[in-house]
C-alpha positions as CSV (number, residue, x, y, z in Angstrom):
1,X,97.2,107.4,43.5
2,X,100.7,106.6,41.9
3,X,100.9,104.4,38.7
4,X,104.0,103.4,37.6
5,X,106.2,100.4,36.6
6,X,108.9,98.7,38.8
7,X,111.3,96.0,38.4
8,X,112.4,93.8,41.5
9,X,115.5,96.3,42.1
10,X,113.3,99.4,42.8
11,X,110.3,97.6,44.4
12,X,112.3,96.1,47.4
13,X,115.9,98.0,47.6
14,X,114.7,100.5,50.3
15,X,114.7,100.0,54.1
16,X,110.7,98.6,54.0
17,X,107.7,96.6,55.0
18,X,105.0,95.2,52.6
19,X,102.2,93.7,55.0
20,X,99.7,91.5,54.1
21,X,97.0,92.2,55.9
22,X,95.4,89.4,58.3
23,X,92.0,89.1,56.3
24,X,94.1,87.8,53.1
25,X,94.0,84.4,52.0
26,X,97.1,82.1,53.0
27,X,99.9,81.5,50.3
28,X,98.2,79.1,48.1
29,X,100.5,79.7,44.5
30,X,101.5,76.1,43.7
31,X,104.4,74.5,41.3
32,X,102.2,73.3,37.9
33,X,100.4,77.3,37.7
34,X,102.8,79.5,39.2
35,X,106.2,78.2,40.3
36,X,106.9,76.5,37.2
37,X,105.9,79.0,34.6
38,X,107.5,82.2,36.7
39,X,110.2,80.2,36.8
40,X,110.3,79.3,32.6
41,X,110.4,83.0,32.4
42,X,113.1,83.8,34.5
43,X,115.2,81.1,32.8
44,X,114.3,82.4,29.6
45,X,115.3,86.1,30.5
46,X,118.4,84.9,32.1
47,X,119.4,83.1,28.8
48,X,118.8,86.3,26.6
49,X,121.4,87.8,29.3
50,X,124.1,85.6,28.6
51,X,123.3,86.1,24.7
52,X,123.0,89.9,24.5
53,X,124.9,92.5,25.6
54,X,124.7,94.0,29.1
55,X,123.1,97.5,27.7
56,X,120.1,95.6,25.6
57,X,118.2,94.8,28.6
58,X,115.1,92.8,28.0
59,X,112.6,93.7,30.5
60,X,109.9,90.7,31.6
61,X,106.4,91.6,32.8
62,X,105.0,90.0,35.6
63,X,101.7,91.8,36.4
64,X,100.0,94.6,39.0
65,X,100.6,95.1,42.3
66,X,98.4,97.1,44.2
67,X,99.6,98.7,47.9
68,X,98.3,101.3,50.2
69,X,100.9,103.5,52.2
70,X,100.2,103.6,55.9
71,X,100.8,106.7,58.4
72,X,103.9,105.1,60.7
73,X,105.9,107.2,63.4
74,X,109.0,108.7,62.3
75,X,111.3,105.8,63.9
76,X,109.3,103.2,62.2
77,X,110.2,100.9,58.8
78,X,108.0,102.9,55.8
79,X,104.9,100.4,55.3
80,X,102.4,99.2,52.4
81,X,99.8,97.1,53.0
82,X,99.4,94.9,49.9
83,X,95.9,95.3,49.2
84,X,96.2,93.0,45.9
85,X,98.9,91.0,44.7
86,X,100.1,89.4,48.0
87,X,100.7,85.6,46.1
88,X,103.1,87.6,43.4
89,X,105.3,89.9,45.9
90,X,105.6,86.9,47.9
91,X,106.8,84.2,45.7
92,X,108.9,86.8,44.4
93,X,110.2,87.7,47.8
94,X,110.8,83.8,48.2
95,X,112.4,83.5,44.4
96,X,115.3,86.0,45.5
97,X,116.1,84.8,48.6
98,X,116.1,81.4,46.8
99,X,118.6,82.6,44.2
100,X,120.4,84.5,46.7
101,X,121.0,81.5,49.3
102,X,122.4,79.6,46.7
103,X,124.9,82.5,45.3
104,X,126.0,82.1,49.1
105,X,126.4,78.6,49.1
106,X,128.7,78.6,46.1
107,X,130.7,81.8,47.3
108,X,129.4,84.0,44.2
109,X,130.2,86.8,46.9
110,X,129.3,90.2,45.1
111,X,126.0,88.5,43.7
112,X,125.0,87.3,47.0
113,X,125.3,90.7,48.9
114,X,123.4,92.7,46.1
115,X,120.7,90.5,46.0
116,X,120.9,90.3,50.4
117,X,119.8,93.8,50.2
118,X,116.3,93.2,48.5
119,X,115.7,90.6,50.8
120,X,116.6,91.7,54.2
121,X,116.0,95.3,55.6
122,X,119.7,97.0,57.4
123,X,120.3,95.6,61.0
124,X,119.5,99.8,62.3
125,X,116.1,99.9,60.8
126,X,114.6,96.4,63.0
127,X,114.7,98.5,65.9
128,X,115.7,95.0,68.1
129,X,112.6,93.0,66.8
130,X,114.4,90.2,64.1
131,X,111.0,90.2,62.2
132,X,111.6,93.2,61.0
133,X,114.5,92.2,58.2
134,X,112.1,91.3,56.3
135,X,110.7,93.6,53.2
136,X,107.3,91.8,53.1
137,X,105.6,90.2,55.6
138,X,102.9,87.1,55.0
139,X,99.1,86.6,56.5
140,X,99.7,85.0,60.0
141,X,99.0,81.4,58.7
142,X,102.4,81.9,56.9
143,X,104.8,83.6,58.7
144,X,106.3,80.6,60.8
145,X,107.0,79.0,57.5
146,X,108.5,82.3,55.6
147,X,110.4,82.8,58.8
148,X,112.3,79.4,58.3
149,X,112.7,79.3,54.6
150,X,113.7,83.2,54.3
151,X,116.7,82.1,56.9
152,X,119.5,80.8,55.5
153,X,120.6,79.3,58.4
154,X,117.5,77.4,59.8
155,X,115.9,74.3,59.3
156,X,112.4,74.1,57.8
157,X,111.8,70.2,58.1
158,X,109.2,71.0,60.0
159,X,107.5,73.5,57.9
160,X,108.6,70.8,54.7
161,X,104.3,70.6,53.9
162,X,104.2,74.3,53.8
163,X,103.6,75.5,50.2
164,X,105.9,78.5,51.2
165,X,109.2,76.4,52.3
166,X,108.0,74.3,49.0
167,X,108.4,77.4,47.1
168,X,111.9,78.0,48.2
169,X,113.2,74.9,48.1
170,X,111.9,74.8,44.4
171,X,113.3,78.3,43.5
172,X,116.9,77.2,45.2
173,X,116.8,73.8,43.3
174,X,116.0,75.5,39.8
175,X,118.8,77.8,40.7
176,X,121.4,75.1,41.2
177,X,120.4,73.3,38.5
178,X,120.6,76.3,35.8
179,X,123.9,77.1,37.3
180,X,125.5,73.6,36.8
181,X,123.8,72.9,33.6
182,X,127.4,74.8,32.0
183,X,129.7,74.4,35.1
184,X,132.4,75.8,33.9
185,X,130.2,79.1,33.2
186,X,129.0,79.0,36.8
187,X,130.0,82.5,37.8
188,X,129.4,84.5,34.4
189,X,125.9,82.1,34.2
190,X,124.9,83.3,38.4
191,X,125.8,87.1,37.0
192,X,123.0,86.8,34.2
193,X,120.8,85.2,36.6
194,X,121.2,88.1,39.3
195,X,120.7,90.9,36.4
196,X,117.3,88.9,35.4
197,X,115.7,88.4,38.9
198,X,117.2,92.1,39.8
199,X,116.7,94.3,37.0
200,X,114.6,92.6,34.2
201,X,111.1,91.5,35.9
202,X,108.9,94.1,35.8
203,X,105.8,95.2,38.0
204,X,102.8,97.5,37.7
205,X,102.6,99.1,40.8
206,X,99.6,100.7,42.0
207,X,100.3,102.7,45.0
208,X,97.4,104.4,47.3
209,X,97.5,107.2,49.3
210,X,96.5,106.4,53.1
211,X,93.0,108.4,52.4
212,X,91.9,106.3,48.9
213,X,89.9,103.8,49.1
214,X,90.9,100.6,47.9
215,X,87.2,99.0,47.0
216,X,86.8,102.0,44.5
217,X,89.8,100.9,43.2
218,X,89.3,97.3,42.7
219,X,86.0,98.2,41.4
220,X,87.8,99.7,38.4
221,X,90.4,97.6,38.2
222,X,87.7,94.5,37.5
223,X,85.8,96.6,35.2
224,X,85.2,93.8,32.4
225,X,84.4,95.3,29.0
226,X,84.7,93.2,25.9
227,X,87.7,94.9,23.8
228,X,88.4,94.7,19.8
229,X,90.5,91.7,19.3
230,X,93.0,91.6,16.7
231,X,91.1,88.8,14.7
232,X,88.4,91.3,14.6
233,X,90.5,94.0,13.1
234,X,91.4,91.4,10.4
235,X,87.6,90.3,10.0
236,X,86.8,93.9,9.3
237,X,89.6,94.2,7.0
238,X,88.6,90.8,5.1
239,X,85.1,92.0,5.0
240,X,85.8,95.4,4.1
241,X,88.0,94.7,1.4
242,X,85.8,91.9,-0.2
243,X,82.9,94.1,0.0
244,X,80.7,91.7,1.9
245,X,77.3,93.0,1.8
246,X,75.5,90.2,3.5
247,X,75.3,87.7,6.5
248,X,75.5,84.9,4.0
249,X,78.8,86.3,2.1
250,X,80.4,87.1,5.6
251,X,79.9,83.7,6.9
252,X,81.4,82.5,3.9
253,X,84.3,84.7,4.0
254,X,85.1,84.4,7.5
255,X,83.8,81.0,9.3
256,X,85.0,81.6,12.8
257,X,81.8,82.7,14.4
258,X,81.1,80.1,16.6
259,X,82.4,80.4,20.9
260,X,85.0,77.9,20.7
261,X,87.3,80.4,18.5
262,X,86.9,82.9,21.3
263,X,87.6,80.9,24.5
264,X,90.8,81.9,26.2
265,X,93.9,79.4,25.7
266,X,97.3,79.5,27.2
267,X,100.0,81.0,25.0
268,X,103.7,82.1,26.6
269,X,102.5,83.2,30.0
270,X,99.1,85.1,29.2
271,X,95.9,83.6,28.2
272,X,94.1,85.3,24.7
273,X,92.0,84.3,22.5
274,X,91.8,80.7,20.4
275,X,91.5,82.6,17.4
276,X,93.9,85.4,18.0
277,X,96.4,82.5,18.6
278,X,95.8,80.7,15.4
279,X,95.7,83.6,13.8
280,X,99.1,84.5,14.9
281,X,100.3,80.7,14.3
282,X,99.1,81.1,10.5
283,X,101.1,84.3,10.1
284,X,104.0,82.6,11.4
285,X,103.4,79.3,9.4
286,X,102.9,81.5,6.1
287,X,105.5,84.3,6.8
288,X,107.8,82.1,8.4
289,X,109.0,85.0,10.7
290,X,108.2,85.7,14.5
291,X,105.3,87.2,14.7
292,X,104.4,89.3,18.4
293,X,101.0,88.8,19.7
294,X,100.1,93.0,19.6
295,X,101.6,92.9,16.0
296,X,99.2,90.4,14.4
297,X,97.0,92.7,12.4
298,X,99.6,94.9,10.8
299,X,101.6,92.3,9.9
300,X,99.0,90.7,8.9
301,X,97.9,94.0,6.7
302,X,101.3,94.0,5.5
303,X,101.1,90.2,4.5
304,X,97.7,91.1,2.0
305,X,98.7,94.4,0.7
306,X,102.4,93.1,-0.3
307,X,101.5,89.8,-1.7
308,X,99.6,88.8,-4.8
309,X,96.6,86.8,-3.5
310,X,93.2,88.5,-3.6
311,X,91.5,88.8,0.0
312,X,89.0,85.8,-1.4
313,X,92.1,83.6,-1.7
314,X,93.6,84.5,1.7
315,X,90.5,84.2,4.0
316,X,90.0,80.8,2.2
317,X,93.7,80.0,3.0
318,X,93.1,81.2,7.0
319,X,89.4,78.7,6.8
320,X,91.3,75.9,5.3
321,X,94.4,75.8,7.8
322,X,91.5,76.5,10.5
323,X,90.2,73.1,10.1
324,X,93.6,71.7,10.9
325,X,94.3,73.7,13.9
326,X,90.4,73.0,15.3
327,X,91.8,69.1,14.8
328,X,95.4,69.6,16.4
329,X,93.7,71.6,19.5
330,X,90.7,69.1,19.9
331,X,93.6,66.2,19.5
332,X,91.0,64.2,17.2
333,X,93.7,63.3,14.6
334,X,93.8,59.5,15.7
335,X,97.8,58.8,14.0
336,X,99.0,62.4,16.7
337,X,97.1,61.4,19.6
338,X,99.8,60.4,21.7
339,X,101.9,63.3,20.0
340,X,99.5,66.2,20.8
341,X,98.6,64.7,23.9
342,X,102.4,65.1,25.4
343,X,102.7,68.6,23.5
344,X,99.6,69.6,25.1
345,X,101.3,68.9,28.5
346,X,104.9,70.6,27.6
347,X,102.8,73.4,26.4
348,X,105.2,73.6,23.3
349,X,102.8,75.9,21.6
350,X,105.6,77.4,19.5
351,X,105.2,73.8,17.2
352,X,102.3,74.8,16.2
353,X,103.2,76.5,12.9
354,X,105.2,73.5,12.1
355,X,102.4,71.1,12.5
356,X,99.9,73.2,10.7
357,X,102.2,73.4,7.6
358,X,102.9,69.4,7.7
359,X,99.2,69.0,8.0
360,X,98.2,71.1,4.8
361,X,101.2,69.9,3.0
362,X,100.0,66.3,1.9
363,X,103.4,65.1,3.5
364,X,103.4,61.5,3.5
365,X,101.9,59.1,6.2
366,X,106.2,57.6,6.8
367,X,107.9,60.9,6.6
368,X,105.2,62.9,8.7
369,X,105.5,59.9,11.8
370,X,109.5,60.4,11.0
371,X,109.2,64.0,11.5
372,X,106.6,64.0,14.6
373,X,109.1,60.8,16.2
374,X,112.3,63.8,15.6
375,X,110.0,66.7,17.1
376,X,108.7,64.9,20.3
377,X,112.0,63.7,21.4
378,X,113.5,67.0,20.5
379,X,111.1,68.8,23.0
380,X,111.2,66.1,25.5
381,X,115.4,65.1,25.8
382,X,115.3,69.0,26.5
383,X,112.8,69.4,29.0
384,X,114.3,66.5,31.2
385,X,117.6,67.8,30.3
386,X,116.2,71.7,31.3
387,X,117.1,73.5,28.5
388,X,114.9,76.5,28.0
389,X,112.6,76.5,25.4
390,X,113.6,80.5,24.9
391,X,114.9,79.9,21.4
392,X,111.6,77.7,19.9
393,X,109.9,80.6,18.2
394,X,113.3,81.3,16.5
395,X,114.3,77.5,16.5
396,X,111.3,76.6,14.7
397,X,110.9,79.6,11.8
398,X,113.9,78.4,11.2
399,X,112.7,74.9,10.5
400,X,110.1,76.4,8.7
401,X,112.3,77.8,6.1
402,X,114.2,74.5,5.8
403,X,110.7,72.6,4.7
404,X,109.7,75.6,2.6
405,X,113.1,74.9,0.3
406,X,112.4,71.0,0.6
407,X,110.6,69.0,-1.6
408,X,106.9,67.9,0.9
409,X,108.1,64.0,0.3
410,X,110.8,64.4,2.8
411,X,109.6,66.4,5.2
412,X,110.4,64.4,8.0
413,X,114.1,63.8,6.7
414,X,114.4,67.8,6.9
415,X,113.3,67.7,10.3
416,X,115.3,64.8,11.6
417,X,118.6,66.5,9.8
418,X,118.0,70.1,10.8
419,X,117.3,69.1,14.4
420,X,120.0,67.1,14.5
421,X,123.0,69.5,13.1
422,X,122.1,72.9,15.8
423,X,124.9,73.5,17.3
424,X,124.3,76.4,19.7
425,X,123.5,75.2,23.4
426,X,120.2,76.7,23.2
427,X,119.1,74.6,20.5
428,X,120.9,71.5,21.1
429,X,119.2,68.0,21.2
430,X,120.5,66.2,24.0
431,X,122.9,63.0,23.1
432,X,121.8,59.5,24.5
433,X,124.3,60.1,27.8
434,X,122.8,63.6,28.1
435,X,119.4,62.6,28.7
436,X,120.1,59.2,30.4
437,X,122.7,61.1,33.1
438,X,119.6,63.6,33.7
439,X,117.0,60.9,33.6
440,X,119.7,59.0,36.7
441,X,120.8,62.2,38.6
442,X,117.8,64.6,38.4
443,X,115.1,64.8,41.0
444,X,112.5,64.9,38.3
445,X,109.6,65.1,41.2
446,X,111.0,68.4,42.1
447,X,111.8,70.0,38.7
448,X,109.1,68.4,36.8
449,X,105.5,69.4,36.8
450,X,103.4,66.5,37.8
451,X,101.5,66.6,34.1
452,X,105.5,66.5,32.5
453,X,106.9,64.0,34.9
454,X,103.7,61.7,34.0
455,X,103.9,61.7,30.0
456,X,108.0,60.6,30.8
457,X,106.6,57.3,32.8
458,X,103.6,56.8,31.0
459,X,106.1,56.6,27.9
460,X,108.4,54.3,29.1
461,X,105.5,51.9,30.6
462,X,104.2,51.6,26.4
463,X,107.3,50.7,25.6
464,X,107.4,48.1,28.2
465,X,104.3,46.8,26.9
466,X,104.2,43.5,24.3
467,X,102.0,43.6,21.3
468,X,100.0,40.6,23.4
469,X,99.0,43.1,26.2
470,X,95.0,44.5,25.9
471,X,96.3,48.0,25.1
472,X,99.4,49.7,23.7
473,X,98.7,52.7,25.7
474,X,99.2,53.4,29.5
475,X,96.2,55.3,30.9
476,X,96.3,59.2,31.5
477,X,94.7,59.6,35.2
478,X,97.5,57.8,37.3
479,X,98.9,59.2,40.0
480,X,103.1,59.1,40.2
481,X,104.3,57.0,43.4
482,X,107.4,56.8,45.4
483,X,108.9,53.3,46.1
484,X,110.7,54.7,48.7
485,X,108.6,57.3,50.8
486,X,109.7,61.0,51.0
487,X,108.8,60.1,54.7
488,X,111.2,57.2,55.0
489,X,112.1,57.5,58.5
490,X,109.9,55.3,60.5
491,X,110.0,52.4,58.2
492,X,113.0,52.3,56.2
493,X,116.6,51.4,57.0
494,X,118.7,54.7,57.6
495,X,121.0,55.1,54.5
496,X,124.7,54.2,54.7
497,X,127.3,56.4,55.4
498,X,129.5,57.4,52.0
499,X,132.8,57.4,51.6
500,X,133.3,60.9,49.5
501,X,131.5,62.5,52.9
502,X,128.5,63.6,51.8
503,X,125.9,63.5,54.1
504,X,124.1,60.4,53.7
505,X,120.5,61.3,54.2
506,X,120.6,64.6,51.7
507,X,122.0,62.1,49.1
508,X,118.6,59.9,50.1
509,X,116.3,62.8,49.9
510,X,117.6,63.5,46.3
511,X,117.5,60.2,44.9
512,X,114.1,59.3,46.4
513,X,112.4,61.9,43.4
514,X,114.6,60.3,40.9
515,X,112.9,58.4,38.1
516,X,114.3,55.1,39.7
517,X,112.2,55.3,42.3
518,X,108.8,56.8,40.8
519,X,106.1,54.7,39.6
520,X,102.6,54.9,38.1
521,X,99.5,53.8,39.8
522,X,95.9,54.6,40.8
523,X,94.6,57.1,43.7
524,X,93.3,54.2,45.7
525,X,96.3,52.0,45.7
526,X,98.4,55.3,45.7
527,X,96.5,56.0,49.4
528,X,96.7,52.4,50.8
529,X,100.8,52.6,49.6
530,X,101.6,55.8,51.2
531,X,104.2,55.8,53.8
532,X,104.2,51.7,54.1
533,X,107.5,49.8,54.8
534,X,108.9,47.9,51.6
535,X,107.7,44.3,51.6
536,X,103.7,45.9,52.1
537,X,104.4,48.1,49.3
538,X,105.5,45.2,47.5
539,X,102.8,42.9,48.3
540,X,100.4,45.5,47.4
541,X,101.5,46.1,44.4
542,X,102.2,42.5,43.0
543,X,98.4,41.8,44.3
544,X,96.5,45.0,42.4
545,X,98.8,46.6,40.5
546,X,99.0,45.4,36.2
547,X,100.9,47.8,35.2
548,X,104.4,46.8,33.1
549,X,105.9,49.5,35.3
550,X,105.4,47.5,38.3
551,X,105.7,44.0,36.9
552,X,109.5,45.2,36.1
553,X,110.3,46.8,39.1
554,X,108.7,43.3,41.2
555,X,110.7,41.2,38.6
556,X,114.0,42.7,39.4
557,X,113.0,44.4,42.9
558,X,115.8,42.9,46.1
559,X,114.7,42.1,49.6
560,X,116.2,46.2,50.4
561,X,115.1,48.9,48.8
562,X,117.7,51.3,49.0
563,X,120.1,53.9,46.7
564,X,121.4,51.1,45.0
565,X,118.5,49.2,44.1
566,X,116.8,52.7,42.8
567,X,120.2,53.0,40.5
568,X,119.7,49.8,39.1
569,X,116.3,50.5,37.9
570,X,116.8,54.2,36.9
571,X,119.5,52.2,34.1
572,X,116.6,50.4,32.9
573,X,114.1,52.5,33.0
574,X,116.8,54.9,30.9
575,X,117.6,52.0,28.5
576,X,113.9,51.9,27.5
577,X,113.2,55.7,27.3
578,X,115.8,56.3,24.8
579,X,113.9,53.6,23.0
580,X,110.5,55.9,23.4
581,X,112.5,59.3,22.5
582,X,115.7,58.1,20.0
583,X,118.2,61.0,18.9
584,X,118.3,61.3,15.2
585,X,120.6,58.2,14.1
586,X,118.1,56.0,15.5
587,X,115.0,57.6,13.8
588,X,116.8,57.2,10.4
589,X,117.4,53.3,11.1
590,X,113.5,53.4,12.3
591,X,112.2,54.6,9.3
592,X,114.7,53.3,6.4
């Protein structure tokens, strides 16, 4: 058995097959789990690219692979079955053809050739079978669908339900739209992409000999065993160094006993420990510094034995801002509910410090709204706008530092004013047009988690509401619907041809997942609307539906449905979500 680490470069640059074997569950990695946050990640390491120079590689891990080398003749492609790991080698397989199809596309010619070759095995290794291009090789349920989307040059309508094709077509969407987010960077923007997907994602591989048995080695690869966390490291030091003799004096000291503070909880792309993260939130809150996840008992040592406080004082300090992180992850602070609800779904966990130090700061009620309103926009004018949240950790120390200097009382003018001067395009906060041109033009349904895409309608439909309605607030388990159908065909008009040339039914596809034409309603309705022609739809929904989101679009909704009518609500939907997230003039005239 061979341990060692890989990055995509290594894993698939040799003439190769990777088979899953035919007992292995189909692809079922989906867009809100995996998609999404592989993609984050590749975003983020492709934004370090274009800010560091080309020698200070930053190397991205993406987990184990385990494979088995099998005995083929001479003549035949060398071949690994995949004996765990087959979702991860193939969404990645699926990620760099993605990338790679669109290089093509835009004639980023050098790119597209380098990245070819991890994708497709040389023309003389096949030996006249076309299947055998391919480096890795799905369960049978999948390889009709990986065949289509892994060819650039056929058609995968029918395979469109097929959560491999999905894959792709979300990988080659992302791609375009990180290119074109700085067009006029395009080329030097698809090189840093290409030395991210290439060189700077990084695999364990575990590779078998043909005679080793693979159950041995899951058996010890699922070993469980419960390891030291660092928050027990700092318990013992805390303990230790207040000479805690008793149960009673240790509770007191440390009050962090109980299950909750040990459940695992998302943070960056790994699951740890609740209390490992609010430990490492604390140091970050009080240190005002980045703070890694492995560093957060030595720096933590490092924060006691250079600073003044006795260890009494400190643990009390850690209980205290505890309480408010128990609140902020439990979201039982009634004037953030709203606030920590639509965090919660951006997973914008690098806010934390922040909020923990407006919490135990006594800022007042006005200026703490002010500075929440400034935050919450920030974070969500971004994520429609897909800026990558890469630089919060830094973006946000920073912040801390600028409330540290400021007197607590205006808090939420320091916010609003430091948010609003960043200059560099990583930390910008995207002007009205910004967000309202990628509110119009983006298909938000595509690029948008379903969870993300909810909180932006859910938003606007609050704002929509008058102070007479029963509730201010739009409830959480709706289900997003088209007006137009992505299966339009059999009961809508065909679109109309265009006069620039562009092919009228990709224009349609794309605008259908605009926010224009997406709507809130419940599963039932949702099942009844489904593929229906327009005047059922609208029937439908004027009979059952009481949402403000609908009542506008039946107020102002023509006899056709169509690109134009979806433009005209997409500028009013826009006109009120700028209302719900304001830029930073507008949050000053709101709270004056």
């Amino acid at each position: 058995m061979d341990t060692y680490k890989s990055n995509l470069r290594n894993l698939f640059n040799q003439p190769q097959r990777y088979e899953i074997p035919a007992f292995q569950r189909e692809y079922v990695w989906n867009h809100e789990n995996q998609w999404g946050p592989l993609w984050e990640d590749v975003q983020n390491v492709a934004e370090q690219c274009l800010e560091k120079q080309p020698n200070e590689p930053t190397p991205h891990f993406l987990g184990a692979i385990v494979l088995q080398q099998q005995q083929v003749q001479a003549s035949q492609l060398p071949t690994r079955v995949v004996v765990d790991g087959q979702q991860r080698l193939t969404t990645l397989q699926l990620l760099l053809d993605a990338v790679q199809e669109v290089f093509e596309e835009r004639k980023y010619a050098y790119p597209a050739k380098r990245l070819e070759g991890l994708v497709l095995n040389p023309e003389e290794y096949r030996n006249g079978d076309s299947d055998n291009a391919f480096k890795v090789w799905p369960t049978v349920a999948d390889r009709d669908a990986f065949r289509q989307a892994m060819h650039n040059d056929l058609a995968s309508e029918e395979y469109k339900e097929s959560r491999v094709v999905r894959a792709h077509e979300f990988f080659k969407l992302q791609t375009g739209q990180w290119i074109e987010a700085q067009p006029e960077e395009g080329e030097k923007r698809a090189e840093a992409l290409e030395i991210a997907v290439r060189d700077l994602l990084e695999v364990v591989v575990i590779d078998l000999d043909h005679t080793e048995d693979p159950h041995i080695i899951f058996e010890t690869l699922n070993a469980r065993g419960t390891p030291l966390l660092q928050s027990d490291l700092i318990k013992n030091m805390v303990l230790y160094e207040a000479g805690a003799s008793d149960p009673d004096e240790a509770n007191r000291l440390w009050d962090f006993t109980d299950g909750w503070w040990r459940e695992e909880i998302y943070q960056g792309r790994l699951n740890r420990p609740r209390i490992d993260v609010f430990l490492n939130y604390w140091l970050v809150m009080r240190k005002r510094e980045e703070v890694n996840a492995n560093d957060v008992f030595s720096v933590f040592r490092r924060y006691y034995q250079d600073g003044n406080s006795s260890i009494e004082t400190v643990a009390a300090d850690i209980g205290r801002i505890g309480e408010h992180y128990r609140s902020l992850e439990k979201a039982d602070i009634p004037e953030m509910e709203t606030f920590l609800y639509r965090l919660g779904v951006m997973r914008a966990g690098a806010l934390t410090p922040v909020l923990l130090w407006l919490l135990s700061s006594e800022v007042p009620e006005q200026q703490l709204q002010k500075g929440l309103r400034a935050l919450e926009s920030f974070t969500v004018r971004r994520m429609v706008c897909r800026i990558t949240a890469q630089s919060y950790p830094g973006l946000f120390v920073d912040l801390l530092k600028d409330l540290a200097k400021s007197e607590v009382e205006r808090a939420g003018d320091v916010i609003v004013e430091f948010l609003r001067r960043q200059e560099a395009y990583g930390r910008l906060w995207p002007s009205d047009n910004w967000f309202t041109n990628a509110l119009m033009s983006h298909p938000l349904y595509r690029l948008l988690t379903r969870g993300r895409l909810r909180i932006i309608l859910e938003g606007i439909e609050e704002e929509l509401r008058t102070d007479k309605a029963e509730s201010g607030s739009a409830p959480r388990w709706l289900t997003i619907e088209h007006v137009m159908p992505r299966k339009w065909g059999k009961h809508w008009s065909p679109p109309r041809d265009l006069e620039d040339g562009t092919d009228p039914e990709e224009r349609r596809n794309r605008v259908i997942h605009s926010v224009g034409n997406l709507t809130l309603v419940n599963q039932p309705l949702n099942s009844d609307l489904s593929n229906a022609a327009w005047q059922k739809k609208r029937e439908k929904l004027k009979e059952h539906s009481t949402l403000f989101l609908n009542k506008d679009l039946l107020k102002e909704a023509p006899d056709v449905w169509d690109e134009a009518a979806i433009e005209e609500r997409a500028k009013r939907l826009c006109h009120e979500a700028i209302k719900v997230w304001p830029h930073a003039k507008a949050i000053n005239q709101m709270y004056d």
